[in-house]
C-alpha positions in Angstrom: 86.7 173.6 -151.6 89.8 174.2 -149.7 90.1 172.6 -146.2 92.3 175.9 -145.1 89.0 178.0 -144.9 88.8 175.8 -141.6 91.7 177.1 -139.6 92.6 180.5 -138.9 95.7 181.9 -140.7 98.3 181.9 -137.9 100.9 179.3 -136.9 103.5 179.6 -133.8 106.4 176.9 -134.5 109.2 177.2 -131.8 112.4 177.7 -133.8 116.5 177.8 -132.9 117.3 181.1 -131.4 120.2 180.9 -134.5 117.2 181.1 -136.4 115.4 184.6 -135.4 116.8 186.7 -137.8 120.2 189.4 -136.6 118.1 192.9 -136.6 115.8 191.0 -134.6 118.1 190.0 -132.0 120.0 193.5 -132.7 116.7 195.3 -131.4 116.1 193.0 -128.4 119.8 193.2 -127.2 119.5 197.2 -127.4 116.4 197.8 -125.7 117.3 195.4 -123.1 121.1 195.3 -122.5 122.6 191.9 -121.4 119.5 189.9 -122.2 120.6 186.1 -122.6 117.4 184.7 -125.0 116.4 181.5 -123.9 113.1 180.8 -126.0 111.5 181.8 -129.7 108.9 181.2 -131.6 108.0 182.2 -135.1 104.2 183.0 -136.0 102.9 183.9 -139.2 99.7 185.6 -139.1 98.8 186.5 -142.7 101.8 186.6 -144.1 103.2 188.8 -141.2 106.0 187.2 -139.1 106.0 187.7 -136.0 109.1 186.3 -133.2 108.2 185.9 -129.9 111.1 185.7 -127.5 111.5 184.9 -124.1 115.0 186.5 -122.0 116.0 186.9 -118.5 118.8 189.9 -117.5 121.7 189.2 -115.0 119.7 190.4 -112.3 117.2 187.7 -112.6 114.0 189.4 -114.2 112.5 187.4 -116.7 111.0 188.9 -120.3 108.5 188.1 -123.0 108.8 189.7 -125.8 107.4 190.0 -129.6 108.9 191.5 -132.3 108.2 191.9 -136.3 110.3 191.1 -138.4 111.2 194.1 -139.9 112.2 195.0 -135.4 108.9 196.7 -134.8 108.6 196.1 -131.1 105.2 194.8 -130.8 105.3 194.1 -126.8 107.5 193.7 -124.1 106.5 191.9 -120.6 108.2 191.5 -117.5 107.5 188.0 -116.8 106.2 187.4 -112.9 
């Protein structure tokens, strides 16, 4: 018996922005020109990796956003 069969199989672990792989960033950066990233988070849902960023523009709107790893934009949210 396996104590795994317990938990479900995702895991969010917040990670270096260094970290979140270039195409990533590249994708982020080009759908949303001038984004400074302030957050990320890596979760692996079986055995899919999936970033979850968080951004604000220069003109003070805030973003959530999550990514695959291969740059599939999953979502994008203009945080309130």
């Amino acid at each position: 018996m396996t104590l795994s069969a317990c938990f479900d199989n995702s895991s969010d672990v917040e990670i270096p922005l260094s970290d979140v792989p270039k195409n990533v960033v590249n994708i982020v950066q080009n759908t949303l020109p001038g984004i400074r990233l302030t957050d990320a988070e890596k979760e692996v849902k079986d055995d899919a990796v999936i970033y979850e960023l968080e951004g604000q523009l220069i003109n003070g709107k805030a973003y959530k956003m999550k990514i695959a790893e291969d740059g599939t934009i999953i979502k994008i949210k203009l945080d309130d």
